[in-house]
N, C-alpha and C positions, 0 to 999 in steps of 0.2 A: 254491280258488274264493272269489271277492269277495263277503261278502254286502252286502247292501243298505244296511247303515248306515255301510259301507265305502264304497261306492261314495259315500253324502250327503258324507263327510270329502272324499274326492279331488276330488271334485264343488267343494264348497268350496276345497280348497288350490289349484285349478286357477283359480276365480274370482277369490282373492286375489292368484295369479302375476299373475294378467291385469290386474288392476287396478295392482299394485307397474310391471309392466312399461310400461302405458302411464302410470302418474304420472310415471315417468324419462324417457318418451319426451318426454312434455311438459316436465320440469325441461331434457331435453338442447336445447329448443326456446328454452328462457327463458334460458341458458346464454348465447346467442349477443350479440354488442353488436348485429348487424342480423339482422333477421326479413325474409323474404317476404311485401309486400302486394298480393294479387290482386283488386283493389276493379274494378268497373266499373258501371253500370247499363243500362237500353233505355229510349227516354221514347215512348211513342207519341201523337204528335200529329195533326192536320190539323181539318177542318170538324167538327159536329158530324153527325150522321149520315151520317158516313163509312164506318163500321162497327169504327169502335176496340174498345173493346170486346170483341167476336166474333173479331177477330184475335186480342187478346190471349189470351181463353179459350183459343181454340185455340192460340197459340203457348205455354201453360204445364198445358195438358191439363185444363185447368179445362171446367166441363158447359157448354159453348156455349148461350148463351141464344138460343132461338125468338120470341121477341116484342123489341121494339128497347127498349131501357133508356137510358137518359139518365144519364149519370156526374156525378155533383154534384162539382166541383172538380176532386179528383186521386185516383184510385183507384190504393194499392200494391201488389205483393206482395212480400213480401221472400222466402220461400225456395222458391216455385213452381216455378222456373225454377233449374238448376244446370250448372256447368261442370264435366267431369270432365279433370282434368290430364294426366292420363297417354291418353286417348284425344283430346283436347281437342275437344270434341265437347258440346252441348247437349241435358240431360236432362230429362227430364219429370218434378216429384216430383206426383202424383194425389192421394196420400191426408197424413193430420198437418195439425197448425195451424200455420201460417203466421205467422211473427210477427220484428219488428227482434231481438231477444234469442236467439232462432232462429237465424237467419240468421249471427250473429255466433259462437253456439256449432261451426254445423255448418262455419263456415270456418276457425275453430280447429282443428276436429275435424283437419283437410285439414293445415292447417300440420304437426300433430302427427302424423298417418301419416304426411307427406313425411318423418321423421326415423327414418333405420336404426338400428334396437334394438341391434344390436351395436356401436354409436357407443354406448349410451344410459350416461350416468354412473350408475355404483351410488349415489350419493350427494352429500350437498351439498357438492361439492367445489369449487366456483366460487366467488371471493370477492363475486361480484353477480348473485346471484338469488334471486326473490323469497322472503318468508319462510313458514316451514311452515302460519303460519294463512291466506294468502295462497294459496298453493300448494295447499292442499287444501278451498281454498272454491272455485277454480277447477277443481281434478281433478273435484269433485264437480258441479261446472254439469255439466262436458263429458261427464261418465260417464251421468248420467241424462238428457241430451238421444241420444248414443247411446246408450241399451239401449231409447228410446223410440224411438229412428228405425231399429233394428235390422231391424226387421218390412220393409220397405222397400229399405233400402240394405245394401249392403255395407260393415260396418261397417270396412273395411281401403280403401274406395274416396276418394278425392283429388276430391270435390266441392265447388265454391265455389258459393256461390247470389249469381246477379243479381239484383239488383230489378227488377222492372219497372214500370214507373210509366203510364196510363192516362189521358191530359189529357182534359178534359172541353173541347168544342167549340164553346161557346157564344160570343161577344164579352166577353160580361160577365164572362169569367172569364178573360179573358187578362193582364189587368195582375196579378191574382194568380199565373200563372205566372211569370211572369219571376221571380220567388221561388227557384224550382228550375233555371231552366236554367243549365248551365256547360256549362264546356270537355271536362269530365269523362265523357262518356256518349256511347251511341249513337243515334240519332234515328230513328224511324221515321213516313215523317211519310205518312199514308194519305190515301188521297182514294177517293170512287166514280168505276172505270172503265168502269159503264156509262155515264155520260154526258158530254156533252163540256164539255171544260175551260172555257169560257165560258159555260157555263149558271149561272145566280144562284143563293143559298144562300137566300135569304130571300123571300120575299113580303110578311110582315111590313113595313108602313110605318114603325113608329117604330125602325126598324133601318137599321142604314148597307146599303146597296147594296153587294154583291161577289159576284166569282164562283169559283169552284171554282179556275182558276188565281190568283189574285189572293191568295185563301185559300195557298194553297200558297208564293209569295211571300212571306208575311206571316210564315209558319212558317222557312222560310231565314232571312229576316231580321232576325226575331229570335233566333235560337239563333244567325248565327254574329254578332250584333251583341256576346252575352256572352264572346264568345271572341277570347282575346286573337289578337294576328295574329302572333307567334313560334311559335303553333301551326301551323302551316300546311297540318297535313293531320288535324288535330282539333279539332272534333267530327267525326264520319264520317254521312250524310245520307244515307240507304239511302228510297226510293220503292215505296211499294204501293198498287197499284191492287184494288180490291175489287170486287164484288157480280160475280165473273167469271160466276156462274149467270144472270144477268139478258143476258147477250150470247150470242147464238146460236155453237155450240162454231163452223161453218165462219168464222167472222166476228171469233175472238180472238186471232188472229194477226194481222190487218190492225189493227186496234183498240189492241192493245200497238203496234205501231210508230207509230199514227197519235198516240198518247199521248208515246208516249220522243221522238219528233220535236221536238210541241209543248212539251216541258219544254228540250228540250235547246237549242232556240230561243232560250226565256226566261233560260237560266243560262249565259250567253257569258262572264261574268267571269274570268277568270282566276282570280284569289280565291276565290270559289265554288266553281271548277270540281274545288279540289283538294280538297274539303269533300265536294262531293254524287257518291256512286254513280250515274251510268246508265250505265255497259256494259250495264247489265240491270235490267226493269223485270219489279217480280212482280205478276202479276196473281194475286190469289188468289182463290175461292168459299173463305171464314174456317169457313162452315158446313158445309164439309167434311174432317173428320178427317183424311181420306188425299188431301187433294188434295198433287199430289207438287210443287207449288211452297212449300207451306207448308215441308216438307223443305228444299226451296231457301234458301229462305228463313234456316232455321236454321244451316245450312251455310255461308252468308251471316255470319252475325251472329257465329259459331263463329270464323273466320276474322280477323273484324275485331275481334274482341273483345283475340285475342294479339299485332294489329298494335300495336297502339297501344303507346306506347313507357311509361307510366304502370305497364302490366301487369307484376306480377312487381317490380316497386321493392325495393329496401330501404328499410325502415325503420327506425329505434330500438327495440329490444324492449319499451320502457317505451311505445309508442303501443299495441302490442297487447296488455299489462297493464292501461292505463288503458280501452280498448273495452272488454275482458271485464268489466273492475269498472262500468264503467257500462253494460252491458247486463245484469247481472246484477239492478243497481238497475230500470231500465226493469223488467224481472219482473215485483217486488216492488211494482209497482206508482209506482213515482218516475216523474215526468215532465220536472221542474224541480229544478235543484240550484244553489246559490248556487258563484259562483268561490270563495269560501273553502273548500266541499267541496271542490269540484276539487283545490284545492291543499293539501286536509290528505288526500284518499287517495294525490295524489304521491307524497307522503314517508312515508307506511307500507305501501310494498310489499315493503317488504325492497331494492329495489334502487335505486342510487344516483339520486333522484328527477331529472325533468326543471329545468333551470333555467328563469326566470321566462319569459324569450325563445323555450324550448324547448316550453315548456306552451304558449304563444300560438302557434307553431307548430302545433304540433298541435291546437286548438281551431282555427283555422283550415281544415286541412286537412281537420278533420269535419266543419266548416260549406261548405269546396265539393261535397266529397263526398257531402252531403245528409243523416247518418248523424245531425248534430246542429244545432241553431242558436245560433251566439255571435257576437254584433256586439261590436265595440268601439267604443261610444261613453259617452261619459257617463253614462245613463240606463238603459244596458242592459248592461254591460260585467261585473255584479256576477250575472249568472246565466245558466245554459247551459242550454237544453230537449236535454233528452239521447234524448228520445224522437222518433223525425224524425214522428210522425203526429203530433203535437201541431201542429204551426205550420197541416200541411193540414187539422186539426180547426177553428183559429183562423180561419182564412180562409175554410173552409166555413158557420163561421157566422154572417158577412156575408152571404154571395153567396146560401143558403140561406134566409134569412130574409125574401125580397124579399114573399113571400105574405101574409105574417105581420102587417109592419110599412110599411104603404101608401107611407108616405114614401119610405125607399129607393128606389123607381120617381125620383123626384125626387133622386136621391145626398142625400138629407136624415139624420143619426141624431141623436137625443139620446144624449146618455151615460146615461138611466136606462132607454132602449131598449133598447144595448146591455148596461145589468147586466140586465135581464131575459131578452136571449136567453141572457147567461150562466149565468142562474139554471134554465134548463129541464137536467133532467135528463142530457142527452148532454153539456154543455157545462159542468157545474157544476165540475167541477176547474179552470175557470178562472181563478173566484173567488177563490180562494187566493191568487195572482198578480195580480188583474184588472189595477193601474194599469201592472204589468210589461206585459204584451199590449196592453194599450192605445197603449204607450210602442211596443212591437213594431209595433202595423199604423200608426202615425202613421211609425213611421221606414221602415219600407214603401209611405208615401207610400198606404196603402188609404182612410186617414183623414185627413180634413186639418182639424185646429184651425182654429177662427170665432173671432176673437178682435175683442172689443168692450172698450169702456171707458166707464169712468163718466161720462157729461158734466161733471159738476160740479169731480171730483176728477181725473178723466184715468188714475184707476188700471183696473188689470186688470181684467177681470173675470172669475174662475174660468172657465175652459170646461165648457158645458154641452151645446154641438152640431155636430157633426163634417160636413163635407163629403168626401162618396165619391165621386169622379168617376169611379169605375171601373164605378160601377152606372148611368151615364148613357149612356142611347143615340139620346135624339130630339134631331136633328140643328135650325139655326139657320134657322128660316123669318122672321125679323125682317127689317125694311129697314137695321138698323144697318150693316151693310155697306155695301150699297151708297149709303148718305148719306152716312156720317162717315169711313169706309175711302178716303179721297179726296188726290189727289195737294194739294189744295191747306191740307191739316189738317194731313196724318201723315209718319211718313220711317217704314222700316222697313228690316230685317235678316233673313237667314233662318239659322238651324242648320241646316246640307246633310249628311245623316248619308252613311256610307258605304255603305252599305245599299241597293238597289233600292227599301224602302218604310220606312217608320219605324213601329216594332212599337207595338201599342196599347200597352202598358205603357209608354211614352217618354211621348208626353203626358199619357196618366193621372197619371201620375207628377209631372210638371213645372208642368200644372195646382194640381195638390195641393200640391205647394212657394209655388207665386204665392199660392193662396187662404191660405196660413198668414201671407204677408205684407201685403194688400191687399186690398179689401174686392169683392167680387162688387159690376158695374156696373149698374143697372137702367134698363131702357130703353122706355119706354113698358109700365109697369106690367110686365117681364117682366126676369126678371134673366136676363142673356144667360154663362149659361152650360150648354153643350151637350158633344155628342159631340168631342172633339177642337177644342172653340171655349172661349173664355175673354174676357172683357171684365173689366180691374179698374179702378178711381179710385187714381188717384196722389194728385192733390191735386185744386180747388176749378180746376184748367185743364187737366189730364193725365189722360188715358188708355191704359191700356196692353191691348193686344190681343193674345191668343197663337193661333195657329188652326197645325193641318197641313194641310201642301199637301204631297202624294206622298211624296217624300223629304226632305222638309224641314217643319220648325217654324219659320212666317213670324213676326215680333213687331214690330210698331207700336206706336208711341206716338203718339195723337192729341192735338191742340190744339183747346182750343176755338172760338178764334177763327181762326188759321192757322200753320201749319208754323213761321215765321220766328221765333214769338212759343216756339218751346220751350227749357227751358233744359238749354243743355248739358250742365252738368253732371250734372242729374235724367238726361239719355238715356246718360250713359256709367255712370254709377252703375246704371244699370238691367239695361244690357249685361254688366257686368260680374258681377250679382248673378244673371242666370239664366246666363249665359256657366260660371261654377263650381259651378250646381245642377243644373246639365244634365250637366257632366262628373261630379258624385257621384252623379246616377242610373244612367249610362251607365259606371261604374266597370269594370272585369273584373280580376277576381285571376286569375293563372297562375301554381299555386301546385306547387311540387319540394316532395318530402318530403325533400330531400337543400339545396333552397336556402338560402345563407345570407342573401337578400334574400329577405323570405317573399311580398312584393308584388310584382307590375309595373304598370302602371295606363296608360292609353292613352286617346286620348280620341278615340271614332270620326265623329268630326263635323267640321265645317270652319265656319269664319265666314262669309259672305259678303252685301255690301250691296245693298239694294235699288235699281236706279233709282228716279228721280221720276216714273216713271210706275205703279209697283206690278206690271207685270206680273212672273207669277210665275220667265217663264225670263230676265228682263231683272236679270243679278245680277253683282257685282264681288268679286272676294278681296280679303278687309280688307287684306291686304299690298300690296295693288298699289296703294294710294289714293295713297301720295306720290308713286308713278310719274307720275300723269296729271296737268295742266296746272292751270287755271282751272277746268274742267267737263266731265264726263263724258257723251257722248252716247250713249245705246243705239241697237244697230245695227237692233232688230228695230222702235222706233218715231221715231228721231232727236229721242227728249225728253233735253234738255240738264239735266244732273244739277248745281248749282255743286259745289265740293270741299268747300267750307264746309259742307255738307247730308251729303255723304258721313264726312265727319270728326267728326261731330255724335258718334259712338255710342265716339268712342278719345279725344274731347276731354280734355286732363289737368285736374284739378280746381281749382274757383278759390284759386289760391293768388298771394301778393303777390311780384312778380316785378322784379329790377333793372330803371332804366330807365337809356339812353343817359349820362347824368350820373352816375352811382354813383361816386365816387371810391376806392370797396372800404373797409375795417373800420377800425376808430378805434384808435389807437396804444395806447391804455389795455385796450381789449379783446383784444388782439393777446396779451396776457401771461397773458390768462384759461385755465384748464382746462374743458374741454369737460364738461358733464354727461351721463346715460344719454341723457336728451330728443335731447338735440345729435345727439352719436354715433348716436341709431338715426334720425335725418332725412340725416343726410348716408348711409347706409347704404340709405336708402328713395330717394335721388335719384343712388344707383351700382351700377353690376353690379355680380356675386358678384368678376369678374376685377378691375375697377375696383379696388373696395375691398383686396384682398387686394395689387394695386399700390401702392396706398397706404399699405399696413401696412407694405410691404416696404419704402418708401422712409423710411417714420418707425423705420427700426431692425428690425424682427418680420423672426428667420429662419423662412423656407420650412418648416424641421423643425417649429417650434414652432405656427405656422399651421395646419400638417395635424393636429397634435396636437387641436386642439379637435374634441372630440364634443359633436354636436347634429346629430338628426335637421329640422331646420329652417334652409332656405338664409338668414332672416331673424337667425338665431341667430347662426350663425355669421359670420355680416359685422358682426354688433356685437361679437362677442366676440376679433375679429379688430381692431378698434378700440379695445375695453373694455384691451388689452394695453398698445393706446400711449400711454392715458390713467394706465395707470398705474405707466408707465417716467417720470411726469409732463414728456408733452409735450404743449405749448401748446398754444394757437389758432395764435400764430404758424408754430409748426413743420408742424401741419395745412396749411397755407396752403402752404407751403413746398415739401410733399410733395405735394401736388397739381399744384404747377408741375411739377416733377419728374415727376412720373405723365401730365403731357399734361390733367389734369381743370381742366376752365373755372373759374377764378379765383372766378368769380360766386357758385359753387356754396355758397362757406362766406359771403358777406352773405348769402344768402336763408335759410343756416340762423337766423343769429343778428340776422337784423332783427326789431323791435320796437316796430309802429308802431300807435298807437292808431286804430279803424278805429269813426267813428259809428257807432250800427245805431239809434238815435231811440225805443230803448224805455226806457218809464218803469222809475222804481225798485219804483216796488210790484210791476213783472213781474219785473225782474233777481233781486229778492232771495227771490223764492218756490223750490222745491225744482222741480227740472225731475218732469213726471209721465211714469207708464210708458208714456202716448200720444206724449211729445215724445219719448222716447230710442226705442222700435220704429222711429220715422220715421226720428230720428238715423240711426239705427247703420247703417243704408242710403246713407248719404251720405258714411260717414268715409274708406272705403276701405283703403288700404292703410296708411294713417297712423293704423290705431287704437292700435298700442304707443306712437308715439309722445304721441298725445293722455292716452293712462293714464297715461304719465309723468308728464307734466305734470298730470297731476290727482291723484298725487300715490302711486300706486300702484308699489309695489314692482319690479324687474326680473321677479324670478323670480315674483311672483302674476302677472306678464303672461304671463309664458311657462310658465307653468301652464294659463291658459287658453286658449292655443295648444294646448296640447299633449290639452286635453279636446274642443276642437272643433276639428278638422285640417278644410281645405280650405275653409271657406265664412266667406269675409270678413265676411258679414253678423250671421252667429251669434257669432265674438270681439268685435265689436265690441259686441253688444246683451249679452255674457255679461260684457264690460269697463266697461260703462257700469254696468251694476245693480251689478257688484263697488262705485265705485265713491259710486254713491247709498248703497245699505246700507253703508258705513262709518258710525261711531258719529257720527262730527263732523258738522252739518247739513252738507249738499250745496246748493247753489244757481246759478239759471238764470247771473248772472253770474260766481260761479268756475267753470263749463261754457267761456263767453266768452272768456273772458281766456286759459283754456287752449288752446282752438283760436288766439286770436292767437299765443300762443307755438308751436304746431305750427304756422305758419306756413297754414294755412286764414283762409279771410277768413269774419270772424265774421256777415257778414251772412245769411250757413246758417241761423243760432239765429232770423233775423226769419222767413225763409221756410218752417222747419218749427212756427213758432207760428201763423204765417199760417191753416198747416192742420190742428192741433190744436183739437178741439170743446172742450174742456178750459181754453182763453182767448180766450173769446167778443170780448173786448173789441178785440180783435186782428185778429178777422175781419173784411176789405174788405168795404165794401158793393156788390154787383154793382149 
């Protein structure tokens, strides 16, 4: 017979097997070079008393709230809701705290039962797995989240937890979603099926006007606007009709059809149609437990959850070492960790760390996945919020704060506004971080930089007050429209998204990019900026106008006086400056944990020009403009458009161009070596195929050409000429190899002409230091020719292509991050070595008159009206 203190020992040896047993089953787990990742989420959207909420309660067995609540933001749950593998089937967890660090335990938990014990290595016999203090700070997460979650689960059972996410339904909170939506999840976008689809959401006057389908629209079009279109049958758009208790039971079958009819109406797209579920519409009563559609419903979600081709991936065993160590941290209370963390727990896991490419990988892929947030940009690139409720904390405390801080009604904040909501108690761990989050909702485009300057000096003036277009809702009752919006003022262009409606986060967003470059226009005591409207000042006779119209983002440029009088190149410089702000809001990553391109990028919009007569269906494809004659008539009013008006918005920039007489280049320069300046203007005035012809005719084999790495089509077309300059061949041989290549003869005088070009400004203006008012305006006008203007102002190859490489995709920001490089050199900087440089970039220097023109900063300069 056993006595009792026999039985404590066995008792013990028994709990130690168990522990030895599942520490091997996890080494057997860590052993492998790819792991199993079963990642997905549910985002439940639509209007706001919809009954989200109430759904979701009940769809994760949460106590169903009786009185209607209002979700501030975005309400999570991370381990509410669980997938069980082996029945594949959707579980209810009731009771335990809920939490990211959770969630991440108990799907390790899952990876590691998936792993047969009698596989399990006795020991560290693998030359790459992690090391013992590693190893058993993680045995130790996963032991004491199971013997806590014991009471509940079966601790042998293969449960993954979804998140479910909880959008809040208000307008004012939508441009902060688009934060979270990807390619990644399933959608559930709700609406009330007692009433009908055309009835209004609002009464509220100072709110835009819509209806329940319209809303529902809006929700499509935004989620699959984030999603790239190689996905083609992901995201997955599942429909629920609610408040079924409010419809008399004989009457909900007539009701459901009269509903799946009118959606299915609405969603004819092709595109869509492979996106959105309606073979079957759930009507549910949310407030009933056992309503047997809710069932459906999860059986539904069950289903689609293991379609999806994403589910079950491999991945590198070092992505799911790094989640454990940093949800270990979350715990402990971390919210924020600098990338130099990141990259000193790589390399002490014991196992062969991720390289630099493989780390941004995977920061990446926890940034679509929602798990973490890391941008790569400049400003932000040096830390990761590893906590994913942090960013919805950030943004809550904007959108929350509207009570508090009157202005905001107005999209108004100061920045001592925002340290103080940061300073209350819920928000104070902001602090720590503040100018990081700040830097975060400005590149979120929530906040938009006012930026002023000194009159005197024309310097910066620190920002002190942010414009929020997202918290703007009272819509444009001004007469500005209809006076100044006039065929005989303006020409315009529209962004035509691909989209049935263009999601509030699109203008919110593009708004907030304009206000960071140009000044809010005020028009009869009222500065005209509204819901989805925008009026800014160009200069001292320009206007620019952004407004949505349905599916599109219409943009004008008004003239003061009329149409004829705008300058060209201000309308193409302009086109071109929202044309690449628009595509880096509207960006989508479609991201393989397996790719070795970790991007794809697409740009869901189209160009298309305005007639002269502004109506809104009267529009042309920018591509077809050289097809048509003289003048373009629109069929719906016969207003004759000339081509010259239509071409206003692609005009190529004033630059000094052969005339009929050029006898081509002088015998003496014919002998000259081409410098970087040179080489990267003839590279800015030939395709990527051009030049690489060209290379190939001055000698450069084919092998040695592909050989160049650089992630920039700019780079490599100089460094594809950089070869032949220094097998040192000529000017003349350039010239040579251009006949040869079929390229226009002309091409190399206009590089290397050099002709003095008046501009009738005094010396005491030439010889002053350009201010931070004159180069903002600049750097909007240089275009594509900013490397080369660096050049010539005397800046390095590679500081140019550094600052490429810190601002990808917006013309506007290298050239203003090239110009400052630039001034802040030691040596004085002045208005005419500025001059002289764009003469040599072959820009006609009389830019430098016309942005002093509109500089407060050299009064003396200002025309008198």
């Amino acid at each position: 017979m056993i006595d009792f203190s026999s039985r404590r020992v066995l008792l013990l040896l028994f709990c130690l097997y168990f522990i030895v047993v599942r520490r091997r089953s996890l080494l057997q787990l860590l052993s492998q070079d790819l792991v199993p990742s079963f990642d997905s989420r549910i985002l439940v959207v639509g209007a706001y008393e919809a009954g989200k909420t109430t759904l979701v309660s009940n769809l994760i067995g949460k106590a169903i709230p009786r009185e209607r609540q209002s979700t501030d933001g975005i309400d999570v749950y991370f381990g509410k809701l669980l997938f069980d593998l082996k029945k594949q089937k959707l579980l209810k967890k009731t009771k335990g705290v809920h939490s990211f660090p959770k969630a991440i335990y108990q799907k390790i938990l899952a990876y590691r039962n998936s792993v047969k014990n009698e596989d399990a290595i006795p020991g560290k016999t693998q030359p790459d797995v992690p090391n013992d203090d590693v190893l058993q700070e993680l045995s130790v997460k996963i032991q004491e989240y199971e013997y806590a979650e014991s009471t509940e689960l079966n601790v042998d059972q293969e449960v993954i937890p979804i998140p479910v996410l909880d959008f809040a339904g208000q307008i004012v909170y939508h441009a902060t979603h688009q934060t979270f939506i990807t390619a990644h999840g399933i959608y559930i976008i709700t609406f009330n099926g007692s009433k009908e689809l055309d009835a209004p959401l609002s009464d509220r006057e100072d709110e835009r006007k819509t209806t329940i389908l319209e809303n529902i629209r809006q929700w499509v079009s935004s989620i699959l606007l984030y999603s790239h279109p190689d996905n083609k049958d992901y995201p997955r758009l599942i429909f629920v009709a609610t408040h079924k208790d409010l419809v008399c039971q004989q009457d909900v079958s007539n009701k459901r059809a009269q509903l799946l009819n009118t959606l299915s109406a609405c969603f004819t797209d092709e595109n869509i149609q492979s996106h959105i579920m309606l073979q079957h519409l759930f009507f549910v009563n949310a407030l009933n437990e056992n309503d047997p559609e809710m069932e459906e419903l999860r059986e539904c979600i069950s289903t689609t959850i293991t379609e999806n081709p994403q589910w079950g991936q491999k991945v590198p065993k070092q992505f799911l070492i790094l989640e454990m160590m940093f949800a270990a941290l979350v715990e402990e209370g971390k919210k924020i960790i600098t990338l130099e963390d990141a990259e000193k727990i790589n390399t002490t896991t014991g196992v062969k760390p991720l390289s630099t490419a493989e780390l941004g990988l995977f920061l990446g892929v926890q940034n679509i996945c929602g798990k973490m947030t890391y941008i790569d940009y400049p400003q932000l690139r040096n830390y990761i919020v590893i906590d994913p409720t942090c960013l919805i904390d950030v943004l809550k405390s904007i959108v929350t704060s509207v009570p508090i801080i009157a202005s905001l009604h107005q999209g108004r904040l100061t920045k001592s506004e925002l340290t103080n909501i940061w300073s209350s108690e819920k928000f104070s761990h902001f602090l720590q971080h503040e100018e990081y989050f700040r830097q975060l909702l400005v590149h979120y485009d929530i906040l938009s930089e006012v930026r002023r300057y000194d009159r005197e000096s024309g310097k910066k003036i620190s920002v002190d007050c942010y414009i929020v277009p997202c918290m703007i809702t009272t819509q444009n009752t001004t007469t500005f429209v209809a006076k100044l919006l006039t065929s005989d003022k303006c020409v315009g262009f529209v962004f035509e998204f691909s989209a049935t409606e263009v999601p509030d986060a699109i203008p919110c967003r593009l708004i907030a990019s304009i206000l960071s470059i140009w000044n809010v226009k005020n028009y009869e005591n009222v500065d005209l900026l509204f819901s989805g409207f925008v009026a800014v000042v160009l200069d001292r006779k320009h206007d620019l106008v952004v407004k949505t119209e349905r599916n599109t983002v219409a943009v004008y440029i008004v003239h003061k006086e009329r149409k004829e009088l705008i300058i060209r190149d201000l309308a193409s410089c302009v086109r071109e400056c929202l044309e690449q702000n628009l595509a880096k809001i509207s960006e989508v990553y479609s991201l393989s944990f397996t790719s070795d391109n970790i991007t794809k990028r697409y740009v869901p919009f189209d160009v298309k020009l305005k007639s002269g007569c502004l109506a809104p269906n009267c529009l042309l494809e920018a591509e077809n403009v050289n097809s048509i004659g003289t003048s373009w008539v629109c069929v719906n009013h016969g207003y004759v458009t000339p081509k010259s008006e239509l071409e206003i918005w692609y005009t190529d920039r004033t630059t000094l161009q052969c005339t009929g007489s050029c006898q081509g280049i002088l015998d003496a320069v014919l002998s000259m070596l081409l410098n970087d300046s040179q080489l990267l203007r003839i590279c800015n005035s030939l395709t990527k195929e051009e030049v690489r012809s060209l290379a190939f005719n001055l000698g450069v084999s084919n092998t040695k050409l592909d050989a160049i790495d650089s992630d920039s089509i700019s780079m490599i077309k100089f460094y594809s000429l950089r070869i032949c300059r220094e097998k040192n061949k000529s000017c003349k041989d350039f010239v040579k190899a251009m006949e040869a290549a079929e390229i226009n003869r002309h091409t190399m005088c206009q590089i290397l002409r050099q002709e003095e070009v008046e501009t009738g400004l005094p010396d005491k203006i030439l010889n002053l230091p350009p201010s931070d008012e004159m180069l903002d305006k600049l750097c909007l006008r240089i275009g594509k020719e900013w490397m080369v203007l660096g050049l010539e102002l005397g800046l390095e190859i590679e500081r140019v292509e550094q600052i490429e490489y810190d601002n990808p995709k917006v013309l506007r920001e290298v050239s203003r991050q090239m110009l400052y490089c630039w001034k802040n050199r030691d040596d004085d900087s002045t208005i005419r070595e500025l001059l002289h440089a764009l003469e040599r970039s072959g820009r006609n220097p009389r830019l430098i008159t016309e942005i002093l023109e509109n500089c407060e900063s050299y009064p003396k300069l200002i025309p008198v009206d």
